[in-house]
C-alpha positions as CSV (number, residue, x, y, z in Angstrom):
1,X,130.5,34.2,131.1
2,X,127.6,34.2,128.9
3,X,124.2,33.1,130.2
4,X,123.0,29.5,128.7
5,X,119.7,31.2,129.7
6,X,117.0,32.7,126.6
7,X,114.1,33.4,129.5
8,X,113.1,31.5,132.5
9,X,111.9,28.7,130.7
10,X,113.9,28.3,127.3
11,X,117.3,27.6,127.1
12,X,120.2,28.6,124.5
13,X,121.1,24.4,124.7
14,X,117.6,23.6,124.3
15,X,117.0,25.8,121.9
16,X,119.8,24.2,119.4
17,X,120.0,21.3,120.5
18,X,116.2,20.6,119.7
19,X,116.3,22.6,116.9
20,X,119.4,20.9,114.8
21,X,118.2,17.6,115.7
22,X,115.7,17.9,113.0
23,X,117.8,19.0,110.0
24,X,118.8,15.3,109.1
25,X,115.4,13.7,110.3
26,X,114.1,16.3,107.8
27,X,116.2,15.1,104.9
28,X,115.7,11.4,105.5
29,X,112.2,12.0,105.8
30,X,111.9,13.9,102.4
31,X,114.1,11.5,100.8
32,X,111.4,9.0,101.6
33,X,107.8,10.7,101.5
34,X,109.6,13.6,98.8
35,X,111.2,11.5,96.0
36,X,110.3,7.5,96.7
37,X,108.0,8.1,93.8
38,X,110.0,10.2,91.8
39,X,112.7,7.1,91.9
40,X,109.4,4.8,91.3
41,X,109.1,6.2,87.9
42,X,112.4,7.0,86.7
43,X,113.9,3.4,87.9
44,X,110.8,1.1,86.9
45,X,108.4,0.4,84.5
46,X,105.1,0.1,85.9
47,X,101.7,-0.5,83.5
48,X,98.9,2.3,84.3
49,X,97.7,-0.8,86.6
50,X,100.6,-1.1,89.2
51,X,100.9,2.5,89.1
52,X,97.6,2.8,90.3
53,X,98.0,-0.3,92.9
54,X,101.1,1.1,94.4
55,X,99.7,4.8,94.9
56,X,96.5,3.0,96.7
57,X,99.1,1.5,99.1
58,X,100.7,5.1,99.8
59,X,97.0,6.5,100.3
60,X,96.3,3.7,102.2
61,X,98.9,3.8,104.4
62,X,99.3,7.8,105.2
63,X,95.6,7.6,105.9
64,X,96.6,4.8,108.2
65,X,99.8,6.8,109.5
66,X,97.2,10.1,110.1
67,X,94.7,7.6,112.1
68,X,97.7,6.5,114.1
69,X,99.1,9.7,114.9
70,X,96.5,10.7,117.9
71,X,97.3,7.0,119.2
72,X,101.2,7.4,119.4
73,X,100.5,10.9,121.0
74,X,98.5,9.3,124.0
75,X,101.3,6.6,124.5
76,X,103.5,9.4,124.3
77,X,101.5,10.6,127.0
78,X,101.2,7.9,129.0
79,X,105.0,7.3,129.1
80,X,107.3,7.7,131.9
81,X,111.2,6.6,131.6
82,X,114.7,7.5,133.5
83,X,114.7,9.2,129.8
84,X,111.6,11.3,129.6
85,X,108.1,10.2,128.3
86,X,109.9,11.7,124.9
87,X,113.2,10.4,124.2
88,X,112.8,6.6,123.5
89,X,110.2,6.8,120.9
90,X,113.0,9.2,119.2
91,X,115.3,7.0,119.3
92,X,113.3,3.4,118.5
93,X,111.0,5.7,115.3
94,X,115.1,6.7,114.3
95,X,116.4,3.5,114.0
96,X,112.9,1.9,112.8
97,X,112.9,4.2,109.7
98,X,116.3,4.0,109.4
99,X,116.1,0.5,108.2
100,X,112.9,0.7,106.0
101,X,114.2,3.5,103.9
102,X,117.4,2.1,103.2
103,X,115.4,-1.3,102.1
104,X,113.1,0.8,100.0
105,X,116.2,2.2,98.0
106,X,118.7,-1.0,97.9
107,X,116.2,-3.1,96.5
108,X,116.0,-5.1,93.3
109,X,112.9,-5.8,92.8
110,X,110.2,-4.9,90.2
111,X,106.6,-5.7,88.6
112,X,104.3,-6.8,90.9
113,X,106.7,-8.0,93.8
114,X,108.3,-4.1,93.6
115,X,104.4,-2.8,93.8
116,X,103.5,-5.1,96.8
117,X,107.1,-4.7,98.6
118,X,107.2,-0.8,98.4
119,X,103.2,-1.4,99.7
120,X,104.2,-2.8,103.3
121,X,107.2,-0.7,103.5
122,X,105.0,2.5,103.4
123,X,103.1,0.8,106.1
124,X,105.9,0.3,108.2
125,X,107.1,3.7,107.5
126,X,103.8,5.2,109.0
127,X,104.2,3.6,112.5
128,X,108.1,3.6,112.9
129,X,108.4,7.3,111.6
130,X,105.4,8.6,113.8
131,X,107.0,7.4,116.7
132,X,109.9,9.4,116.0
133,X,107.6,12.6,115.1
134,X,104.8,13.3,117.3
135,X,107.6,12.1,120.5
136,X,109.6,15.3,118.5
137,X,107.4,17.6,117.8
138,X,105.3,17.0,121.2
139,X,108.5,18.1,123.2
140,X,107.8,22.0,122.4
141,X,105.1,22.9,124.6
142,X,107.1,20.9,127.3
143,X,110.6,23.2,126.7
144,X,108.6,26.6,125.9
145,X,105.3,27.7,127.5
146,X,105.3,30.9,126.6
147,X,104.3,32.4,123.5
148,X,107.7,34.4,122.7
149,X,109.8,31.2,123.4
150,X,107.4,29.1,121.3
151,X,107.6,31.2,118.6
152,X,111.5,30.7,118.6
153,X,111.4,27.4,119.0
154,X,109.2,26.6,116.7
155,X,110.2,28.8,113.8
156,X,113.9,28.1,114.6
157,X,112.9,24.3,114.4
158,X,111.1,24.7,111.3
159,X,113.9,26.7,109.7
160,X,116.3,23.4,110.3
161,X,113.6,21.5,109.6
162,X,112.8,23.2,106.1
163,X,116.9,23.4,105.6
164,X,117.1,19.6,105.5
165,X,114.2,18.8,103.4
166,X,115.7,21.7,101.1
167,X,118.8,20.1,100.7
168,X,117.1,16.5,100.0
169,X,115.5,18.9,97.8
170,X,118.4,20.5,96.5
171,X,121.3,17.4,96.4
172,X,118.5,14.8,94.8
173,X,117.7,16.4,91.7
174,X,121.0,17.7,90.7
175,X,122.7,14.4,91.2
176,X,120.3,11.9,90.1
177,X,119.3,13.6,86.6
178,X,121.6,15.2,84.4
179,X,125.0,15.5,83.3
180,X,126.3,15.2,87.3
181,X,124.1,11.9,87.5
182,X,126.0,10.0,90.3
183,X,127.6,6.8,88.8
184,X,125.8,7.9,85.1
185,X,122.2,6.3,86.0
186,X,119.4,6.9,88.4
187,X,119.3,3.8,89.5
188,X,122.8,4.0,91.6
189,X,122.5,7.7,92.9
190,X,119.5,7.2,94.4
191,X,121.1,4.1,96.7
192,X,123.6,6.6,97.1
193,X,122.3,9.1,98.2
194,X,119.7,7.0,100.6
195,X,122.4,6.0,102.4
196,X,124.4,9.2,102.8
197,X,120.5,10.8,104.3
198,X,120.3,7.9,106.7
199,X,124.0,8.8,108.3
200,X,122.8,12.1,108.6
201,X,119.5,11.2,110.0
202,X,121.2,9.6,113.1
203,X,123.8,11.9,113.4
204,X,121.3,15.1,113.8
205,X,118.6,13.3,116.1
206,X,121.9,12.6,118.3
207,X,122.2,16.2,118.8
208,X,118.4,16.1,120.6
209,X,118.9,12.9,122.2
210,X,122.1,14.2,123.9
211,X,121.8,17.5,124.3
212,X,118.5,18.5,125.5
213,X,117.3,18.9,128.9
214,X,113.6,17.9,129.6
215,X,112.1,19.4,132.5
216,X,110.9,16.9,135.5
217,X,107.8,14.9,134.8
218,X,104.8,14.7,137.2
219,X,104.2,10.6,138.2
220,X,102.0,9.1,136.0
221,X,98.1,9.2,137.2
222,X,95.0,7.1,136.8
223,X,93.7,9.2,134.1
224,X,96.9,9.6,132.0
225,X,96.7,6.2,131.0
226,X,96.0,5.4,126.9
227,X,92.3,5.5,126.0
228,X,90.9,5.5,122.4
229,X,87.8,7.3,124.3
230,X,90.1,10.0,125.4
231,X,91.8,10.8,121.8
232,X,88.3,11.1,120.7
233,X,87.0,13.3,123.6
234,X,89.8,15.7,122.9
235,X,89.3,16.2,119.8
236,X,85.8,16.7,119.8
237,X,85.7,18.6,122.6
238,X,88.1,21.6,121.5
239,X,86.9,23.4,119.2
240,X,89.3,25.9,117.9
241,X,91.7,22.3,117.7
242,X,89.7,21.3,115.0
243,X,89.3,24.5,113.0
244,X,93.0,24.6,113.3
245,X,93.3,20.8,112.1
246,X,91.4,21.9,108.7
247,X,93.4,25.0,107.7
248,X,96.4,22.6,108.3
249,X,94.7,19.9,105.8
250,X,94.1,22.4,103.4
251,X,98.0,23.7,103.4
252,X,98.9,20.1,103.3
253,X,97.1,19.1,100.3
254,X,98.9,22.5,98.7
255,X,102.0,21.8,99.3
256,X,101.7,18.0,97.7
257,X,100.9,19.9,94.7
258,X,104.4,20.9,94.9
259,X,105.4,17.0,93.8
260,X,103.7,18.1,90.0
261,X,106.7,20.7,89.6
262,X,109.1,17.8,89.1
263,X,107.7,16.1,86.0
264,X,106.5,19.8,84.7
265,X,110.0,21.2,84.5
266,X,111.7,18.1,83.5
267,X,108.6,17.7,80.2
268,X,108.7,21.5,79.7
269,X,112.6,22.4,79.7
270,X,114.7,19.2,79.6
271,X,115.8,15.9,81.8
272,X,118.1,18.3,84.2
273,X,118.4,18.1,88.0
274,X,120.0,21.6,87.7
275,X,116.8,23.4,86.7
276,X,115.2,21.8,89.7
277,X,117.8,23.3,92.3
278,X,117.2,26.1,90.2
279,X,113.5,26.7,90.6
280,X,113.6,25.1,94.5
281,X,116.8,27.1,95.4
282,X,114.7,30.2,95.1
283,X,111.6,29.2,96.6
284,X,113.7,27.6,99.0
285,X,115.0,31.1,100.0
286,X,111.5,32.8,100.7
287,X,111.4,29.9,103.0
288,X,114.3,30.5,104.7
289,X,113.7,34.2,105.2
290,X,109.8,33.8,106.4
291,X,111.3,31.0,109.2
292,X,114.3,33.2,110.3
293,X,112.7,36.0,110.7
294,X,109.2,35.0,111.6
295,X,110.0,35.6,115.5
296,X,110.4,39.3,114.3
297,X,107.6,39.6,112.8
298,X,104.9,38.0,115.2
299,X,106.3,40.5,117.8
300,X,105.4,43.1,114.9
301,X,102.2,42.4,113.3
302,X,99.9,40.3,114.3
303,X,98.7,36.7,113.2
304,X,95.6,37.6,110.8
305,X,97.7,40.7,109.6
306,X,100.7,38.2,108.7
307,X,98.1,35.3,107.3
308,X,96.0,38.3,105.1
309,X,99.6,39.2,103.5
310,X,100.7,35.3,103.3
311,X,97.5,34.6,101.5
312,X,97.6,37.9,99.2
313,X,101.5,37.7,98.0
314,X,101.1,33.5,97.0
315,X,97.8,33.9,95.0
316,X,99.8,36.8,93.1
317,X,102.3,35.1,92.7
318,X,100.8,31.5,91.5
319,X,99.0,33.3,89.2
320,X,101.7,35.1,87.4
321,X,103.5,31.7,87.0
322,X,100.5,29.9,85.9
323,X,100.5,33.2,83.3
324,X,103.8,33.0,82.0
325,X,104.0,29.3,82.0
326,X,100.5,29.2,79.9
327,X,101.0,32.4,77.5
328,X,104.7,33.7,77.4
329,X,106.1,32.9,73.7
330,X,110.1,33.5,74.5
331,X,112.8,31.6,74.5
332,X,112.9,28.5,76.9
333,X,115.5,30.3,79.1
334,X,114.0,33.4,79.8
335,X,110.3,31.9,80.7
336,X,111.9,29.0,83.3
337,X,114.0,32.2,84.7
338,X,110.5,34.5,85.6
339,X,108.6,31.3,86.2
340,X,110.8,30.4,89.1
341,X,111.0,34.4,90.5
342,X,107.6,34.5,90.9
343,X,107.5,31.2,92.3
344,X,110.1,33.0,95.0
345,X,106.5,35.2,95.5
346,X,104.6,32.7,95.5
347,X,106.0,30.3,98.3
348,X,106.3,33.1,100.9
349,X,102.6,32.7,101.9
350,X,102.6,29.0,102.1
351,X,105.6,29.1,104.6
352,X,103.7,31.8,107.1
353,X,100.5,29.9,106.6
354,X,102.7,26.9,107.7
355,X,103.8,28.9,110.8
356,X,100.9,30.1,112.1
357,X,98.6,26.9,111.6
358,X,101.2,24.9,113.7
359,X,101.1,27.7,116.5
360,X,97.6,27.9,116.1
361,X,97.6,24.0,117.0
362,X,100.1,24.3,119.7
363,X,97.9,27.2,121.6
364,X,95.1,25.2,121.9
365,X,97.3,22.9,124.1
366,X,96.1,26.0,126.9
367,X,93.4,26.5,125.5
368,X,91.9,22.8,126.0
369,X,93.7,23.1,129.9
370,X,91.0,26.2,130.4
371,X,88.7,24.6,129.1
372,X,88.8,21.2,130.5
373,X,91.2,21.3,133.2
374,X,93.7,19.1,131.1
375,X,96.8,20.0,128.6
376,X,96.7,16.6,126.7
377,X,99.7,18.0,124.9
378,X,100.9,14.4,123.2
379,X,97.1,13.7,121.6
380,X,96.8,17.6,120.6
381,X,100.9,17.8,119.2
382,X,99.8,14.6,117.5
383,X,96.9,16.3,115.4
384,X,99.7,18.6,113.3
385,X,101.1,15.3,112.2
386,X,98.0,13.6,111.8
387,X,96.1,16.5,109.4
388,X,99.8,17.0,107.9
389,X,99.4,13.2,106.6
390,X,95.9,12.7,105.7
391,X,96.6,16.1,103.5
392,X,99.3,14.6,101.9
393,X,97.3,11.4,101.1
394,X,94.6,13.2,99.7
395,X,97.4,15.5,97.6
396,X,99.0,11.9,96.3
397,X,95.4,10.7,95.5
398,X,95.2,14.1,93.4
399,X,98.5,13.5,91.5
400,X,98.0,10.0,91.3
401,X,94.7,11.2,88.9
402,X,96.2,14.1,87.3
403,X,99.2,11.8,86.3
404,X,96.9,9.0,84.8
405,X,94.4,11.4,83.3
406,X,97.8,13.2,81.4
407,X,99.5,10.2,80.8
408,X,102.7,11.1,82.3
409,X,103.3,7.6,83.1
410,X,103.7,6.6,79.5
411,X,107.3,9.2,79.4
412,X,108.3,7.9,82.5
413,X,108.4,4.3,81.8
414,X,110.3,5.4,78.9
415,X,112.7,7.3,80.5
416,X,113.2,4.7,83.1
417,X,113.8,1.7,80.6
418,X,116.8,4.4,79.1
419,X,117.7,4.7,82.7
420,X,117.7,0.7,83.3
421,X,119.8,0.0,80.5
422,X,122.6,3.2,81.7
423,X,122.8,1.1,84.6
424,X,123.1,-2.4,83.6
425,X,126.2,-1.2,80.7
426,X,124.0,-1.7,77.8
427,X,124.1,2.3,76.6
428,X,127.1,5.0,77.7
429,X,125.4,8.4,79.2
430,X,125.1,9.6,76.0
431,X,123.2,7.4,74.2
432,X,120.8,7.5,77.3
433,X,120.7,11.4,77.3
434,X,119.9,11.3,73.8
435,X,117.4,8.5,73.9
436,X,115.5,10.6,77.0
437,X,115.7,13.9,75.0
438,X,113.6,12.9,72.2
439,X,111.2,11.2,74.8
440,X,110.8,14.3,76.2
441,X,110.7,15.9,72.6
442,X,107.4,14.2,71.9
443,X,105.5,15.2,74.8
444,X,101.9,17.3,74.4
445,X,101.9,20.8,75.6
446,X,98.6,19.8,76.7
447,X,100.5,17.7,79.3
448,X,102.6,20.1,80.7
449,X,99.9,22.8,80.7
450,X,98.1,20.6,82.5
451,X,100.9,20.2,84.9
452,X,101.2,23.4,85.4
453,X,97.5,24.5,85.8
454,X,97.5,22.0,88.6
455,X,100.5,23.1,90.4
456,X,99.5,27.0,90.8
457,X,96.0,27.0,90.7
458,X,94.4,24.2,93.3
459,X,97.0,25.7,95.7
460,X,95.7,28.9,95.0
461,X,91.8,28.2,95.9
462,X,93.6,25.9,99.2
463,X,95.5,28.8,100.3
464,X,92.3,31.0,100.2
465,X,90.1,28.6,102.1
466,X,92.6,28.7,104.7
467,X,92.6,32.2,105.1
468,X,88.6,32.5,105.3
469,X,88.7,29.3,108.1
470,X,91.8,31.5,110.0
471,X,89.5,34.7,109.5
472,X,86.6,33.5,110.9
473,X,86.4,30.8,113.0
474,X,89.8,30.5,114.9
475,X,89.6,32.9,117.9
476,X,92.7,32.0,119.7
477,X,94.3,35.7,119.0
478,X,97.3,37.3,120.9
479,X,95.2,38.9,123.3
480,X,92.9,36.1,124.1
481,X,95.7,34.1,124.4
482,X,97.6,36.1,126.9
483,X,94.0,35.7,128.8
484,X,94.1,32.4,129.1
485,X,97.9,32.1,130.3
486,X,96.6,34.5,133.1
487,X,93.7,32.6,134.4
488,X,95.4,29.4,134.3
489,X,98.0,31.3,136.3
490,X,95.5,32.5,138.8
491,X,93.3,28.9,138.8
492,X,96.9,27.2,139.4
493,X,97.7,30.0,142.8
494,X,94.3,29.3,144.1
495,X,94.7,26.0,143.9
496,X,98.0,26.0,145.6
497,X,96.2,28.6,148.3
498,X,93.3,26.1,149.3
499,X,96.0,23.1,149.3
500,X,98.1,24.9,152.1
501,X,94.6,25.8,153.7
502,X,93.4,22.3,153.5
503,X,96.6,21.5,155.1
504,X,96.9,23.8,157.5
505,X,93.5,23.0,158.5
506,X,94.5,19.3,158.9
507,X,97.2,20.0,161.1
508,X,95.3,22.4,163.5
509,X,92.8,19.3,163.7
């Protein structure tokens, strides 16, 4: 009979049961943060105004979500339950966003009462969602201490992760623009598909809820008790934490750079889902092979070697899109076809960069127990989350301005009003195809240029800044790592050793 057991501290039902939980989580998740705005503009016609109002409110919030992130970690902390300190913030943050993405999708509103209603549910999004994510994510350290399991689990968890956000990524596109447009109009395949990412959302985090097996929590002391004073003194006090935070901020911000690709394919070579798939499909496959075989290759080379060859292969690789894209005079098919190869090249850096910030966050879990005495694991598992979000508000901020200073709005509101009329009967699909075609037809290149310049270059100068951060001021290596594991080892016998002394010595008296 074969052993349920990976190591002494990682199990094989752990291990899947964790990681599978997040493949539907993922997909709801990206349905909302990925492609709410992409169903904004397509679906409604908003003046330059509300466009503006209604990406303040996402800011807004994700910088309110980011905030609230090291607060759900120390209530996280502080929890104790028949379930785990864990569990029930999965499960209320599952139902919670359950609920407001489905309203955010099946809704009929527009104008002003759409800007101010999509407003709040953003809001509401960024407390019922963190629940469900730091309580997630902040379970790792807790099933694998040790560096070889943690790097399992957490690039096993981040391949399931990345393989549900790729199918949002894959299954939205395709079916919402184009000639496989669910019900003919974007306006019904997104409600569509918002539901069918909910089902799956509950039926995945099912899997984690059921399936794994938390080890026994200590009783709940004096000092574990939720303190705004002790978020702050955790933060401030470990170092390599915060050096870690930034090179996590700046991949964040890259990676909402990604959102540009949308509109730039769709202006440059046509109103088709499929060329999306297309050009994610084989990024999408870099990522896949960086997460599945990233255990492999931390046992081989070493962090700084893997983040040196992350950083070198993207920047090749963004500028040779950015290259072909700008200068290459062929035919439409052959340009999209080398622009999304090298984008292949391009996204295997960002993925390893991904990797190794998030165990460079995790580490300094035991790094801030040498250094204090305490593991804080919730408030320091809740920074990843927290950085991850402010990054992504200050990437929406940046598209928000590079879409108002292009005046990509101006197409989408007209694609959206051919879009409207698909779905109320008033054209067939092909009056609507042809009506978004010549849209598209009168677009600048100056626009898409722009587009693309943005989406390979400010990733670009990001992904180098990280690598100069990593470099030289995070000094959590392998080694020094293994170091700490093996003082706290010994600090934990001795203090065992003068417990039984001091009892001993209790008795004898």
């Amino acid at each position: 009979m074969a052993s349920n057991s990976i190591s002494q501290t990682l199990t094989r039902r752990n291990l899947w049961c964790f990681s599978l939980g997040t493949v539907g989580r993922d997909m709801a998740n990206n349905m909302f943060t990925g492609y709410l705005m992409t169903f904004i503009m397509f679906t409604r016609s908003l003046t330059a105004e509300q466009f503006a109002v209604i990406n303040i409110f996402i800011v807004a919030a994700r910088i309110f979500d980011g905030f609230n992130d090291p607060v759900m970690g120390a209530i996280v902390d502080a929890t104790r339950t028949k379930w785990g300190k864990f569990k029930p913030w999965i499960c209320a943050g599952m139902f919670l966003s359950a609920v407001v993405i489905l309203s955010s999708y099946l809704n009929s509103f527009d104008g002003w009462a759409f800007v101010f209603f999509i407003g709040a549910l953003y809001i509401c999004y960024s407390i019922t969602f963190t629940m469900n994510d730091i309580a997630y994510w902040g379970m790792i350290p807790s099933l694998a201490p040790q560096t070889n399991d943690r790097n399992l689990l957490t690039s096993r968890t981040t391949l399931c992760a990345s393989a549900g956000g790729a199918l949002i990524g894959a299954i939205v596109p395709t079916f919402t623009a184009g000639s496989l447009t669910i019900g003919g109009n974007a306006v019904t395949a997104y409600k569509v598909l918002a539901v069918a990412s909910i089902v799956l959302f509950l039926t995945f985090q099912s899997i984690t809820l059921a399936g794994v097996r938390e080890r026994p929590l200590p009783p709940r002391t004096a000092h574990e008790k939720f303190s705004f004073k002790k978020i702050v003194r955790v933060i401030l006090r470990n170092d390599q934490l915060r050096w870690a935070a930034l090179m996590f901020f700046f991949y964040s911000v890259s990676v909402g750079m990604g959102a540009l690709s949308t509109m730039y394919i769709y202006f440059s070579f046509g109103y088709n889902g499929t060329l999306l798939l297309i050009f994610g499909g084989i990024s999408g496959v870099a990522a896949a092979a960086v997460m599945l075989f990233f255990a492999q290759l931390s046992r081989r080379f070493t962090r700084r070697q893997l983040m040196f060859a992350a950083i070198l292969v993207s920047s090749v690789g963004y500028v040779i899109v950015f290259l072909i894209g700008a200068l290459y005079t062929g035919g439409d098919t052959a340009r999209f076809l080398m622009m999304a190869a090298f984008m292949m090249l391009a996204y295997f850096g960002p993925q390893i960069v991904y990797l190794v910030s998030q165990l460079c966050i995790s580490n300094s879990i035991e790094y801030n127990d040498w250094k204090t005495g305490n593991r804080d694991e919730g408030i320091i598992a809740s920074v990843r989350p927290f950085i991850t979000k402010v990054g992504m508000a200050v990437g929406q901020l940046l598209v928000t301005v590079i879409y108002l200073m292009l005046g990509v709005t101006e197409h989408t509101n007209q694609i959206s009003e051919f879009e409207k009329m698909a779905a109320n009967g008033v054209i067939d699909e092909a009056a609507k195809a042809q009506g978004i075609g010549e849209v598209i037809a009168a677009i600048p290149h100056g626009t898409t240029v722009g587009l693309l310049a943005c989406m390979t270059l400010i990733p670009l100068v990001l992904g180098l800044g990280t690598y100069l951060i990593f470099r030289f001021k995070y000094k959590i290596t392998e080694q020094k790592y293994d170091e700490i594991l093996r003082d706290l080892e010994a600090r934990k016998a001795q203090e065992e050793d003068n417990a039984k002394e001091s009892q001993k010595a209790s008795v004898q008296a």
